[in-house]
py3Dmol code that shows the C-alpha trace and the ligand (Angstrom):
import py3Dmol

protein = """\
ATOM      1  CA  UNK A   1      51.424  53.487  58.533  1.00  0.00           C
ATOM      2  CA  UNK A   2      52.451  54.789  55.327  1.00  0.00           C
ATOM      3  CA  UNK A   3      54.655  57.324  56.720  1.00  0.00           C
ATOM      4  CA  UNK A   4      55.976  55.067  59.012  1.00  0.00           C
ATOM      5  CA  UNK A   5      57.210  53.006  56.306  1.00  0.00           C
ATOM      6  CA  UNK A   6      58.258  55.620  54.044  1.00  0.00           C
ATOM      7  CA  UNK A   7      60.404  57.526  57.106  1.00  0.00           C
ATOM      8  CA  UNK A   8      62.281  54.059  57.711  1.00  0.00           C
ATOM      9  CA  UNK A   9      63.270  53.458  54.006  1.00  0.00           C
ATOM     10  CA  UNK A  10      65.037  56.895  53.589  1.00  0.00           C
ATOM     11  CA  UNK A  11      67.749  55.977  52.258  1.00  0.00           C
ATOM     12  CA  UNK A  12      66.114  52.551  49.921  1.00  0.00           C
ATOM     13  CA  UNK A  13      67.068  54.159  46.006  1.00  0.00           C
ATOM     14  CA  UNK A  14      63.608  53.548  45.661  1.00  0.00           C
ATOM     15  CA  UNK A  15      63.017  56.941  48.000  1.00  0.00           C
ATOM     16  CA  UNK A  16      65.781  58.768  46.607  1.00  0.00           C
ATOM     17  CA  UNK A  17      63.904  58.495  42.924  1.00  0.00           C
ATOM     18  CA  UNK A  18      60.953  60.045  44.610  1.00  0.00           C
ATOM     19  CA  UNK A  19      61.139  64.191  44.293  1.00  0.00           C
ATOM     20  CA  UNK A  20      58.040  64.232  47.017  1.00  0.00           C
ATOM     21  CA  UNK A  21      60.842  63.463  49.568  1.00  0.00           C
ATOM     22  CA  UNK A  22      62.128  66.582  48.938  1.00  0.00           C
ATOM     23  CA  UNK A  23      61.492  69.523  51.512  1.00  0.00           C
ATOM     24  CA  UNK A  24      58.947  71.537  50.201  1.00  0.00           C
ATOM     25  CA  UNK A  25      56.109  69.711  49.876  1.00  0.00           C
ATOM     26  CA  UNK A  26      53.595  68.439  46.952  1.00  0.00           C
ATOM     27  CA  UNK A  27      50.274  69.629  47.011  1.00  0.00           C
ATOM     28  CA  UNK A  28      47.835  68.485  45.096  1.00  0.00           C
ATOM     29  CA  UNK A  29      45.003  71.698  43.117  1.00  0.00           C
ATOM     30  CA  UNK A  30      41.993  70.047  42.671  1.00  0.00           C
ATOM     31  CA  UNK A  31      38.302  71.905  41.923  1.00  0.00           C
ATOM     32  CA  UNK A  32      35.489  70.178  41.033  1.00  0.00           C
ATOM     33  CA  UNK A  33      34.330  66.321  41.022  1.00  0.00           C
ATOM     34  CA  UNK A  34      31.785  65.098  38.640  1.00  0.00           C
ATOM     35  CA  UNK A  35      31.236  64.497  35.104  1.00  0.00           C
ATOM     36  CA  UNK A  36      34.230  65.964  32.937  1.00  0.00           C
ATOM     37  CA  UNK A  37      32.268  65.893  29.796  1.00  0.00           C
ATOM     38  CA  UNK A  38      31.673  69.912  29.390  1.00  0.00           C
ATOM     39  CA  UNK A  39      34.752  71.723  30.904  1.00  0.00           C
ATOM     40  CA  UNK A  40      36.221  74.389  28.651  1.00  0.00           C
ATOM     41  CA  UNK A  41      38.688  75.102  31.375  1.00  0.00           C
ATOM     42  CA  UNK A  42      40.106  71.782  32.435  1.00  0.00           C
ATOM     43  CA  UNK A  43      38.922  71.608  35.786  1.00  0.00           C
ATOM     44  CA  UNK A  44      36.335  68.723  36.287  1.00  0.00           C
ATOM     45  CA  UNK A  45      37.928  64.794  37.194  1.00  0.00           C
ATOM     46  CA  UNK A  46      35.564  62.337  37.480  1.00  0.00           C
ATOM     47  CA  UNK A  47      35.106  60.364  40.709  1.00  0.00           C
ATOM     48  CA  UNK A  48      36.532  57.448  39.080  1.00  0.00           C
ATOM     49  CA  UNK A  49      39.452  59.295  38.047  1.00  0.00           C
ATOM     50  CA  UNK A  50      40.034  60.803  41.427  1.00  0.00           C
ATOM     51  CA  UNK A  51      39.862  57.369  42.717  1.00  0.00           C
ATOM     52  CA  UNK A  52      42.446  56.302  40.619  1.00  0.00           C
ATOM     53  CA  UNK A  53      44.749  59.136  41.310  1.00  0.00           C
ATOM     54  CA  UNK A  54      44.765  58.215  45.068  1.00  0.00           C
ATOM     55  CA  UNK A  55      45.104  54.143  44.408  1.00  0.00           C
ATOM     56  CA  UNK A  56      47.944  55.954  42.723  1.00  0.00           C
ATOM     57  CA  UNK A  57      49.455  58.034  45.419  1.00  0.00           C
ATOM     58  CA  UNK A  58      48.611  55.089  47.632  1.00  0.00           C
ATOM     59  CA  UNK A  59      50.558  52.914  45.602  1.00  0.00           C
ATOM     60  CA  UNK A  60      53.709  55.206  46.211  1.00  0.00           C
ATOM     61  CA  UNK A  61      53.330  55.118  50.037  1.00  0.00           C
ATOM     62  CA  UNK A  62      51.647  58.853  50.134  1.00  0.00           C
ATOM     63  CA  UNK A  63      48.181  59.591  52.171  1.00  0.00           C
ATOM     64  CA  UNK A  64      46.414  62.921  51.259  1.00  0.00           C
ATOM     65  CA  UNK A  65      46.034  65.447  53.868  1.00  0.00           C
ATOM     66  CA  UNK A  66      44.783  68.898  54.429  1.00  0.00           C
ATOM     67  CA  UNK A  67      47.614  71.765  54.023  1.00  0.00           C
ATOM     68  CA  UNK A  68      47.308  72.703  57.776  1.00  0.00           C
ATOM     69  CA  UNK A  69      48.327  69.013  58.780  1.00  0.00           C
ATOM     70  CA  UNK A  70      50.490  69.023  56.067  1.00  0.00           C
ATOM     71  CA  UNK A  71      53.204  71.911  57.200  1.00  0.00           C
ATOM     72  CA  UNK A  72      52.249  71.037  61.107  1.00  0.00           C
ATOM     73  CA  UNK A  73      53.692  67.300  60.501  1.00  0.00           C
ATOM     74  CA  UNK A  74      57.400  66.879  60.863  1.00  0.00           C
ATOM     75  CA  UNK A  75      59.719  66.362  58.062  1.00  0.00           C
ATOM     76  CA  UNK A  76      60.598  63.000  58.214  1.00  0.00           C
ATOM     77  CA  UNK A  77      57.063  62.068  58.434  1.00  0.00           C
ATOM     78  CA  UNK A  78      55.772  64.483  55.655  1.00  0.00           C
ATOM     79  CA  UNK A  79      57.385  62.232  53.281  1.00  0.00           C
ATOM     80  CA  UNK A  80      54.565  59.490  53.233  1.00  0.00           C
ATOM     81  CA  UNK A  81      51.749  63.050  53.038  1.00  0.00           C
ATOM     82  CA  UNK A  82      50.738  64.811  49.826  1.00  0.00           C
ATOM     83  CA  UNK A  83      48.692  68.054  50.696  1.00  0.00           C
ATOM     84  CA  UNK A  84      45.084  67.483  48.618  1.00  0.00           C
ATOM     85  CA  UNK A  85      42.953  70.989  47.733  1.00  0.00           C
ATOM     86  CA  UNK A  86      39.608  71.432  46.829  1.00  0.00           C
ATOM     87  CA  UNK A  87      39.346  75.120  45.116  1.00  0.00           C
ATOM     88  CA  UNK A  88      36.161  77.167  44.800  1.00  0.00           C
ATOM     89  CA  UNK A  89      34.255  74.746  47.237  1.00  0.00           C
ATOM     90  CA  UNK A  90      31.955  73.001  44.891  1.00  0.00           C
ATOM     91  CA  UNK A  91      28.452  71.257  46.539  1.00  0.00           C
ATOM     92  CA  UNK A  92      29.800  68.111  44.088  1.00  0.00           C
ATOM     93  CA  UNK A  93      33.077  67.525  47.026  1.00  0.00           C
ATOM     94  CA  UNK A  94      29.978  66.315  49.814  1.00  0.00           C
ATOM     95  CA  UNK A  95      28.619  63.971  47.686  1.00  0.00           C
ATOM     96  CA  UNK A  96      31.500  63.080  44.656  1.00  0.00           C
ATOM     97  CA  UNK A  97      34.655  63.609  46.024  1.00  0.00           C
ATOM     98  CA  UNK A  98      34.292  62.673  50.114  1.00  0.00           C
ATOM     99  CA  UNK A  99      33.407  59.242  49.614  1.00  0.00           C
ATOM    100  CA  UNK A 100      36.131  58.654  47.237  1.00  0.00           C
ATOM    101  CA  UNK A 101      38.492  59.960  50.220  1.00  0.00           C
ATOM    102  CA  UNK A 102      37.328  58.497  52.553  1.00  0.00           C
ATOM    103  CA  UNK A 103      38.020  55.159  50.790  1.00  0.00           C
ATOM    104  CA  UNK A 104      41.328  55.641  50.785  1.00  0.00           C
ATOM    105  CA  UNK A 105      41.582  57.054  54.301  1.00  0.00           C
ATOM    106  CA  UNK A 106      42.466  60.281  52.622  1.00  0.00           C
ATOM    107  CA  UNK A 107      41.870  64.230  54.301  1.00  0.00           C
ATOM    108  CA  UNK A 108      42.034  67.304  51.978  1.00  0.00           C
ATOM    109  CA  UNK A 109      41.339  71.348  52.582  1.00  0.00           C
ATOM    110  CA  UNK A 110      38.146  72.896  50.966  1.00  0.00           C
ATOM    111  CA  UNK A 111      38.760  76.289  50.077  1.00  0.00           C
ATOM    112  CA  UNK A 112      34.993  77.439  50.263  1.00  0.00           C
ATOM    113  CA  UNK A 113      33.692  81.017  48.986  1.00  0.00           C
ATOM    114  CA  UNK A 114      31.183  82.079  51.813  1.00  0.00           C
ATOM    115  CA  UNK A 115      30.007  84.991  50.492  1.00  0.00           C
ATOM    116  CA  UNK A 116      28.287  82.598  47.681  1.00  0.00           C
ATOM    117  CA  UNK A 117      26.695  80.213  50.073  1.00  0.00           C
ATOM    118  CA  UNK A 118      24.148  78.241  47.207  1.00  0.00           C
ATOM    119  CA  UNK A 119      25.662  80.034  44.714  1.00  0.00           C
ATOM    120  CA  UNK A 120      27.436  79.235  40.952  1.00  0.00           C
ATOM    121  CA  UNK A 121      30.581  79.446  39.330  1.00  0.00           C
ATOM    122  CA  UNK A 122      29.532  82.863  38.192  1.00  0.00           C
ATOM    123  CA  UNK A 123      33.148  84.164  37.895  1.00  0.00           C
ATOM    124  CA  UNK A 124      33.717  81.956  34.444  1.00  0.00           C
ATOM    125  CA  UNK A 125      32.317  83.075  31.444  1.00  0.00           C
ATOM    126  CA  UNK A 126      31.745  79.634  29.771  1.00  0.00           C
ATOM    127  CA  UNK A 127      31.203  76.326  31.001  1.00  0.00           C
ATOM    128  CA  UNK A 128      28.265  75.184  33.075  1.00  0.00           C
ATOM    129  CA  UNK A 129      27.195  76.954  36.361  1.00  0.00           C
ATOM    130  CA  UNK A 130      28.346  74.590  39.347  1.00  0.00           C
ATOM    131  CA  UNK A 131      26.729  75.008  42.280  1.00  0.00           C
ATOM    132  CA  UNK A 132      28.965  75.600  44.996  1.00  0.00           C
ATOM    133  CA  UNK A 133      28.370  74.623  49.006  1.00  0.00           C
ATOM    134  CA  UNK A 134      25.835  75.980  50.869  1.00  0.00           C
ATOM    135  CA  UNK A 135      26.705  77.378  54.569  1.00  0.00           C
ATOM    136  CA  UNK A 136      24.984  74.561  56.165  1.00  0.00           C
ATOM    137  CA  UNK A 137      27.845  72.376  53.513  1.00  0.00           C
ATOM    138  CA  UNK A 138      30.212  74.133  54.522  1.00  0.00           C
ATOM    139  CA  UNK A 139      29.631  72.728  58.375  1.00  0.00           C
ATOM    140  CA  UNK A 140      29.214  69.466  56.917  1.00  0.00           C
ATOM    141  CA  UNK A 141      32.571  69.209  55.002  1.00  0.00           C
ATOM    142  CA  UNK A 142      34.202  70.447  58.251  1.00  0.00           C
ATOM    143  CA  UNK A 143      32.367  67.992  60.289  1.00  0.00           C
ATOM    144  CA  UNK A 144      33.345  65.245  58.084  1.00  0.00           C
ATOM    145  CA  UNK A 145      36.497  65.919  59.414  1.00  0.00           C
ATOM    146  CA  UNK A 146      38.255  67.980  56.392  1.00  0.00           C
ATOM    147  CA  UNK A 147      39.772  71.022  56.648  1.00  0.00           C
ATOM    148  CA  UNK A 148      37.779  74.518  55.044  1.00  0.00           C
ATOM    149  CA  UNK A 149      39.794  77.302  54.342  1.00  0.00           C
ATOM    150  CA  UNK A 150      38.845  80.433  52.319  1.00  0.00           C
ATOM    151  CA  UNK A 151      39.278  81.182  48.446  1.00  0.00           C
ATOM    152  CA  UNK A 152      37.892  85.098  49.323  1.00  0.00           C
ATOM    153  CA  UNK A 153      34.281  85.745  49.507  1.00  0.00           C
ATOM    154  CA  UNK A 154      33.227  86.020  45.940  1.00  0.00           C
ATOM    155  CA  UNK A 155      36.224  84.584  44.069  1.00  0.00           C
ATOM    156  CA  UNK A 156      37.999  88.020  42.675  1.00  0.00           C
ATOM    157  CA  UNK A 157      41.821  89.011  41.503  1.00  0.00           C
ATOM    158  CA  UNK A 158      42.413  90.194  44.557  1.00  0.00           C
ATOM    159  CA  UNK A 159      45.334  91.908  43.192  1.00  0.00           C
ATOM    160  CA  UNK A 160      42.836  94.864  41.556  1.00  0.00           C
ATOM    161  CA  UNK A 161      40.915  95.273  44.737  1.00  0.00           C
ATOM    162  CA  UNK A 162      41.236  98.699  46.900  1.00  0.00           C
ATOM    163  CA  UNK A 163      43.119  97.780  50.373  1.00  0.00           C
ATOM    164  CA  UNK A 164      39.415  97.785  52.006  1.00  0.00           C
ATOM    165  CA  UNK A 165      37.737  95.080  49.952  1.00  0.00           C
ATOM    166  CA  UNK A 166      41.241  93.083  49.588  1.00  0.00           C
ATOM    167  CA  UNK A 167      40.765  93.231  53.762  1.00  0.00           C
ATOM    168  CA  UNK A 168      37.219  92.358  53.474  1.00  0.00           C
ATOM    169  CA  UNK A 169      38.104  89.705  51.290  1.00  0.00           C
ATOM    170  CA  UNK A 170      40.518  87.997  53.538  1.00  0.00           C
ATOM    171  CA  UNK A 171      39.774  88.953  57.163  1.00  0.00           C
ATOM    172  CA  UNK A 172      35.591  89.024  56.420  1.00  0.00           C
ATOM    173  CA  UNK A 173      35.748  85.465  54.414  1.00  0.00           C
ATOM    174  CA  UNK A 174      37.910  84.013  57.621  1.00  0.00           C
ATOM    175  CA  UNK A 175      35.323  85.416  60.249  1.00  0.00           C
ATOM    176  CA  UNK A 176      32.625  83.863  58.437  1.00  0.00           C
ATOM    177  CA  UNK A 177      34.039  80.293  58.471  1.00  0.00           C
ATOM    178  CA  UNK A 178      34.873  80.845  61.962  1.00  0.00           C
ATOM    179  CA  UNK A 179      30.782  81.249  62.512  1.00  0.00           C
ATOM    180  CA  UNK A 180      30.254  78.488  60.496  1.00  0.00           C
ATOM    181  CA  UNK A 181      32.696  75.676  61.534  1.00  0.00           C
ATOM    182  CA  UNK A 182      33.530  76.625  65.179  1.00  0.00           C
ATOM    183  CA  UNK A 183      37.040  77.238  63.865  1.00  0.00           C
ATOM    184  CA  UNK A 184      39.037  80.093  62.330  1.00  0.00           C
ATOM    185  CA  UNK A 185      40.646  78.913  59.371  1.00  0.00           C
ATOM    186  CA  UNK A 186      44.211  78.481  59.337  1.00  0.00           C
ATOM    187  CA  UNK A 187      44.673  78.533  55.403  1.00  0.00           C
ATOM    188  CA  UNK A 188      43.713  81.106  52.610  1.00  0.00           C
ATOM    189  CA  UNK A 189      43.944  80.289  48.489  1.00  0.00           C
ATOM    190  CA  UNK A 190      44.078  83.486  46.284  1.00  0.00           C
ATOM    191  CA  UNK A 191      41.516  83.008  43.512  1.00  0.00           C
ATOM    192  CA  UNK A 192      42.705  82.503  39.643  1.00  0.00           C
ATOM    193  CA  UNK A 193      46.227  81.915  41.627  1.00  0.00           C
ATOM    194  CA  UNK A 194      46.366  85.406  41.310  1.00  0.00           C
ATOM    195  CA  UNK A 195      48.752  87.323  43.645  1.00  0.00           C
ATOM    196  CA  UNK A 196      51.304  89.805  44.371  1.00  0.00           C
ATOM    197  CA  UNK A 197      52.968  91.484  47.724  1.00  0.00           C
ATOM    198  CA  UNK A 198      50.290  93.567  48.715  1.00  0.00           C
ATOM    199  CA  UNK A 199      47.527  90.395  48.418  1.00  0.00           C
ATOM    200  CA  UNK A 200      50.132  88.078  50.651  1.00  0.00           C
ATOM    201  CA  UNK A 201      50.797  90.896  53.457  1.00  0.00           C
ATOM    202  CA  UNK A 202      46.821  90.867  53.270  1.00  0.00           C
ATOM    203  CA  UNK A 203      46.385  86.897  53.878  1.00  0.00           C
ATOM    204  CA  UNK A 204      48.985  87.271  56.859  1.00  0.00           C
ATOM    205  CA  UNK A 205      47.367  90.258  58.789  1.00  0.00           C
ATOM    206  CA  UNK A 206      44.037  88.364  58.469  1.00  0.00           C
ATOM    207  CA  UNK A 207      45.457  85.913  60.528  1.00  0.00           C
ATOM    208  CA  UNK A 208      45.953  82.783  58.133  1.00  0.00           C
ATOM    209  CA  UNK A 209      48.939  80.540  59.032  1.00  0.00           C
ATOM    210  CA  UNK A 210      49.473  79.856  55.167  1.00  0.00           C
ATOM    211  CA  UNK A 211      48.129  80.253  51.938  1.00  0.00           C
ATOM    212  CA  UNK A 212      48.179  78.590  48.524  1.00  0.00           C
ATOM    213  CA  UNK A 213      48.846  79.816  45.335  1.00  0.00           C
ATOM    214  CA  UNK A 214      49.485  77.919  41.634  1.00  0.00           C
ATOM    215  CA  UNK A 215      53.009  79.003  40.519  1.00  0.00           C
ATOM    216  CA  UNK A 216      54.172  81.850  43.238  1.00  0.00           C
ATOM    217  CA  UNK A 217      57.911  81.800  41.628  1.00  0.00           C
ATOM    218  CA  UNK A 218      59.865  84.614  43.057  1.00  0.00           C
ATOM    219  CA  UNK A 219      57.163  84.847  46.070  1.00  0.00           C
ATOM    220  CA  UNK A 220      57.365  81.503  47.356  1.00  0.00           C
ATOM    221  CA  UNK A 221      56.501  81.865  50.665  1.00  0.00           C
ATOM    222  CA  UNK A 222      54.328  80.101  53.266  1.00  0.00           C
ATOM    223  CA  UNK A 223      51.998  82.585  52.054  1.00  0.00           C
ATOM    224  CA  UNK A 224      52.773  81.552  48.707  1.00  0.00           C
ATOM    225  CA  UNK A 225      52.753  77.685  48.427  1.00  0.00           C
ATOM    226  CA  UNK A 226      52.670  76.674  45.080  1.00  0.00           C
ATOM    227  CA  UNK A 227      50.715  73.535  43.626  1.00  0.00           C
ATOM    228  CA  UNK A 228      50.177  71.259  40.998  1.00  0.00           C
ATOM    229  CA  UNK A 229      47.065  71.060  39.112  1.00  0.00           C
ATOM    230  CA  UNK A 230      45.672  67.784  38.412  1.00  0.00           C
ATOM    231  CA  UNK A 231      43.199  67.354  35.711  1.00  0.00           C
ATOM    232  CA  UNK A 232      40.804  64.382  34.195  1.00  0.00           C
ATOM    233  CA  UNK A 233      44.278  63.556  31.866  1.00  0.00           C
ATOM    234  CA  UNK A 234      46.765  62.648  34.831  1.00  0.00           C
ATOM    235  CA  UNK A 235      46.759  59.214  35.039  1.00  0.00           C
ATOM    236  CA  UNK A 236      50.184  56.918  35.889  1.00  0.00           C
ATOM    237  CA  UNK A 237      53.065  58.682  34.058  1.00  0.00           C
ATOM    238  CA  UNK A 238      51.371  62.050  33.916  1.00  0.00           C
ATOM    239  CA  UNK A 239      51.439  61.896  37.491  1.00  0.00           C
ATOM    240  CA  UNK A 240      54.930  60.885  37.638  1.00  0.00           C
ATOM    241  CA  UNK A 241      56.225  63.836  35.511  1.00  0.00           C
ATOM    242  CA  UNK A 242      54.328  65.988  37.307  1.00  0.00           C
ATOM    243  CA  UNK A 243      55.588  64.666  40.820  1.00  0.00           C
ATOM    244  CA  UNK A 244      58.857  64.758  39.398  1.00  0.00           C
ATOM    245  CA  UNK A 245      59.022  68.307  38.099  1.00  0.00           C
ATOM    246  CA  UNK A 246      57.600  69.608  41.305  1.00  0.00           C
ATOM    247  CA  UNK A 247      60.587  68.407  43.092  1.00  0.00           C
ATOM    248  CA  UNK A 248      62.972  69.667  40.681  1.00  0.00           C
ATOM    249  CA  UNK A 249      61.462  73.088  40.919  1.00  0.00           C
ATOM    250  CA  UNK A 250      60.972  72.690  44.760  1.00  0.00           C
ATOM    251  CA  UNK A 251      64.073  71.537  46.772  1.00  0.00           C
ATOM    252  CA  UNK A 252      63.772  74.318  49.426  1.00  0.00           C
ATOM    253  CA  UNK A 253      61.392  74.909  52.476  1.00  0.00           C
ATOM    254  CA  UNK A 254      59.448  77.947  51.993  1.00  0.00           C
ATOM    255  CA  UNK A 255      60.479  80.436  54.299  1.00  0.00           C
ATOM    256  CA  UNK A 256      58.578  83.255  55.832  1.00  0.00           C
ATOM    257  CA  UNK A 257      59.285  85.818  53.564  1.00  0.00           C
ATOM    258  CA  UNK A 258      59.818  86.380  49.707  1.00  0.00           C
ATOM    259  CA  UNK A 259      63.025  86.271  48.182  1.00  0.00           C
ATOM    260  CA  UNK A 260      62.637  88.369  45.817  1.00  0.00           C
ATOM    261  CA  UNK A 261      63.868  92.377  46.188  1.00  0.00           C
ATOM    262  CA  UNK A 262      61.191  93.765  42.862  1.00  0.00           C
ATOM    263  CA  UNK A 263      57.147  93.579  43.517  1.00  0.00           C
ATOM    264  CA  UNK A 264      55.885  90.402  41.662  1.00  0.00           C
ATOM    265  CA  UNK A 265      52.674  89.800  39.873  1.00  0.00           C
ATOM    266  CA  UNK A 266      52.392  85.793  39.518  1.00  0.00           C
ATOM    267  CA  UNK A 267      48.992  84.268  38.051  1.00  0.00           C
ATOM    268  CA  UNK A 268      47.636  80.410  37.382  1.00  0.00           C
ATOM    269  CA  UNK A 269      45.304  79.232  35.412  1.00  0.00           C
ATOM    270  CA  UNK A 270      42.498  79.316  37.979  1.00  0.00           C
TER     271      UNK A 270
END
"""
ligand_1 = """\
1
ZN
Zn 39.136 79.416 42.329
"""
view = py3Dmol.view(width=600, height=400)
view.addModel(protein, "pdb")
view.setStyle({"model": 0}, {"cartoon": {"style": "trace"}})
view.addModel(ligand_1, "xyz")
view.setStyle({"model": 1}, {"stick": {}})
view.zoomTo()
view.show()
């Protein structure tokens, strides 16, 4: 319905203000869903947050999908989607962040870690341990009718891994969800956002259809989407900047390939 609307009105000023028309598309980096209160590294929103963020994108005419739907859908329709991701595949999305979405008739991708099924957020040094999804979670989330993809098995720069674990990594991590959810994943997230040539060519002769990073710049690929990460601060006009400077950075469709001639090392923050 939303898209509906949004495709007919085009051309209203109202759309032209609105940088999410643009072609690349906004996704959304989101990790874990609970109680913000300890979180040295800005990556906790509350569930009441998170459900004002989508009354929010609601409230601009956007739904939140999964990635894969995301690039599948048609341009003129994309304009009423925003791409929502769930990094390091928390156990607080089943029971936090789901019900939220489905109250606003939202989707999202879960990139899960399965070689930590039950495990913690080992990989940061301060904080509190989160436990992440167990396998049997991991069915669930896909059964509630989101979309799992993999973040890697253990959550590693995969940029300092030999060529055999970087393929374990990516091809290993896939197979496993495949077992798990009945379906091969279609999307891949490089951990920390880290990434360079060698860890895209990787994610592609895995067999991923895309894969998201934080701030790819020169990579920008479909294998490089970049995203905007949305903490327990974005709220109304946060979110509007932050909308706003993805489509000034973003006017073009992400082509198959990098642009850039060099080898490029690009990080995030997670
Ligand atoms: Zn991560």
């Amino acid at each position: 319905m939303a898209a509906d609307r949004s495709a007919r009105c085009a051309d209203a000023p109202s759309s032209r203000l609105r940088p999410h028309t643009r072609r690349q598309p906004w996704i959304l980096t989101y990790h874990s869903v609970t109680d913000p209160s300890d979180d040295p590294y800005g990556i906790t929103v509350s569930p009441r947050r998170l459900d004002e963020q989508l009354s929010w994108l609601r409230s601009r005419g956007l739904t939140g999908v999964g990635v894969a739907e995301l690039l599948r859908t048609e341009a003129a329709v994309r304009r009423g989607l925003v791409g929502l991701t769930f990094d390091d595949g928390y156990a607080d999305f089943l029971g936090e962040a789901l019900p939220v979405l489905r109250r606003h008739g939202c989707r999202a991708t879960v990139f899960v870690l399965p070689g930590r099924p039950g495990g913690v957020n080992e990989w940061d040094p301060l904080g509190p341990r989160k436990p992440l999804l167990t396998h049997e979670d991991v069915r669930r989330v896909a059964a509630a009718g989101m979309e799992v993809g993999s973040h890697g098995l253990y959550h590693q720069d995969l940029t300092t891994l030999t060529d055999q674990e970087l393929g374990r990594e990516t091809r290993d991590s896939r197979a496993l969800i495949g077992d798990l959810t009945g379906t091969l994943p279609e999307g891949f997230c490089y951990p920390y956002g880290i990434l360079d040539r060698r860890v895209t060519a990787a994610a592609r002769s895995a067999g991923y259809g895309y894969a998201c990073a934080l701030a790819p710049g020169p990579l920008l690929s479909r294998f490089a989407l970049p995203r905007t990460h949305i903490s327990q601060a974005d709220r109304g006009v946060r979110l509007w900047a932050k909308d706003l400077r993805h489509g000034l950075r973003h006017g073009a469709v992400p082509g198959t390939g990098s642009r850039a001639a060099a080898p490029e090392r690009t990080g995030g923050r997670r």
